[in-house]
C-alpha positions as CSV (number, residue, x, y, z in Angstrom):
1,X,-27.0,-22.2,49.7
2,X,-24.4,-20.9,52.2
3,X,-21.1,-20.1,50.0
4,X,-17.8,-19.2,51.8
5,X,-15.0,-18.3,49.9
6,X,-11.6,-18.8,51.1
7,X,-8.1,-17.4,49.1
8,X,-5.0,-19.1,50.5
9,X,-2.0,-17.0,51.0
10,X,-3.4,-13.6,49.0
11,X,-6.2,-11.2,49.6
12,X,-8.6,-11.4,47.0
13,X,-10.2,-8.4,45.6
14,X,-14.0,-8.0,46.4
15,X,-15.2,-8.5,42.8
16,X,-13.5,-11.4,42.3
17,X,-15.4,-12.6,45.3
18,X,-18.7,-11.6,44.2
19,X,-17.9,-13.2,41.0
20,X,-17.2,-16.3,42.9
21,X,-20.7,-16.3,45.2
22,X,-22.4,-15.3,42.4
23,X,-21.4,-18.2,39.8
24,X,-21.4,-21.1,42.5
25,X,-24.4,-20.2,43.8
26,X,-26.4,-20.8,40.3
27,X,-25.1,-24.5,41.2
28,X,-28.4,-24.4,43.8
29,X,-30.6,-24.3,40.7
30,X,-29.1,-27.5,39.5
31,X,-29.5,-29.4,42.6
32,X,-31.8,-28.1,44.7
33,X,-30.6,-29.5,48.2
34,X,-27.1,-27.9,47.8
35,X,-26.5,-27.3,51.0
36,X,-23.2,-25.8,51.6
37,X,-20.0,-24.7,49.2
38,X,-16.4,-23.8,50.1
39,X,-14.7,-22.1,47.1
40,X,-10.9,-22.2,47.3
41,X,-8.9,-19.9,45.4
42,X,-5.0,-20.4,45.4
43,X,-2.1,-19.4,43.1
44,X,0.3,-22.7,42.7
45,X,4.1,-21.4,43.0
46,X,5.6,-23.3,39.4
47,X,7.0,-21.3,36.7
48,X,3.9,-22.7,34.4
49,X,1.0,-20.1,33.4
50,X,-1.4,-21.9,34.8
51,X,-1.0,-21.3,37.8
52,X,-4.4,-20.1,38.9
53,X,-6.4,-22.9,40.6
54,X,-10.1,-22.9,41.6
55,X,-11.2,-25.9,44.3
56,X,-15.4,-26.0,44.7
57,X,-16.2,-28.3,47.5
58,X,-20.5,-28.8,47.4
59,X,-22.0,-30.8,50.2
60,X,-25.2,-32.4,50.1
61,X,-27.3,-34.5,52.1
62,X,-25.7,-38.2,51.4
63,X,-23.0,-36.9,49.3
64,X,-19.7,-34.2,48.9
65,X,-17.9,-33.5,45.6
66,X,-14.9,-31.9,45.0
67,X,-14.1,-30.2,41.6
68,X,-10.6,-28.8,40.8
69,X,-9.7,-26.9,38.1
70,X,-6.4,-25.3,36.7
71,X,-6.2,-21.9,34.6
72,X,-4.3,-18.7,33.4
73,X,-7.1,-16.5,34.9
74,X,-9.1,-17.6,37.8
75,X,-12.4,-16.5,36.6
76,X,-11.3,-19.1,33.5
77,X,-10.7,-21.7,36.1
78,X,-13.8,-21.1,37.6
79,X,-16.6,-21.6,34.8
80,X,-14.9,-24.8,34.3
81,X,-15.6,-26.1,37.6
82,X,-18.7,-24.9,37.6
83,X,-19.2,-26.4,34.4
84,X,-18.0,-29.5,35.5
85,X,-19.7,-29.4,38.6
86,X,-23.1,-28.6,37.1
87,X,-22.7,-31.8,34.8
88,X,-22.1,-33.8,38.0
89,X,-25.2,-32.5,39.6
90,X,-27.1,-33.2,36.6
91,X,-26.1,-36.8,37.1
92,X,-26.6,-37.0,40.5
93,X,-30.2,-36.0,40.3
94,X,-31.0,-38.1,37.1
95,X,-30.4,-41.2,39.4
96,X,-32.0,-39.6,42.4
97,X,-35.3,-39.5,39.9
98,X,-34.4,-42.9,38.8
99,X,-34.7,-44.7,41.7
């Protein structure tokens, strides 16, 4: 799966990237015709501590999803969306086997 990782308005730090890559791209194992991922990484400007937000954007052939998740920590926001996007997966190919 190609994985691009894109931080809007900061410079991420390269382990936090390799973090990224590595995590999202276990999501290939779930589905197996992943095709592509865009990880967005941005830091919301309220006065609330979580501030940290993690958007995974997964196309496949037929479909695209878009999970977004909210944290104090990015790496916090970003086992839940891969969480939450491995439980959508999950879905998506129990009906693919269904049908």
């Amino acid at each position: 799966m190609n994985i691009e990782v894109h931080a809007i308005h900061f410079k991420p730090n390269s382990g936090l990237v390799e973090m990224v890559k590595e995590k999202v791209s276990k999501l290939s194992e779930v589905h197996h015709l992943t095709l592509r991922g865009d990880v967005y990484l941005l830091i919301d400007n309220n006065h609330a501590k979580e501030n940290k937000i993690v958007e995974i954007h997964l196309k496949f052939p037929g479909n695209a999803i878009v999970i977004k998740k909210e944290a104090v920590e990015f790496d916090t926001a970003l086992n839940l969306a891969v969480k939450a996007a491995a439980r959508w997966l999950e879905k998506a190919k129990e009906k693919q086997v269904h049908r």
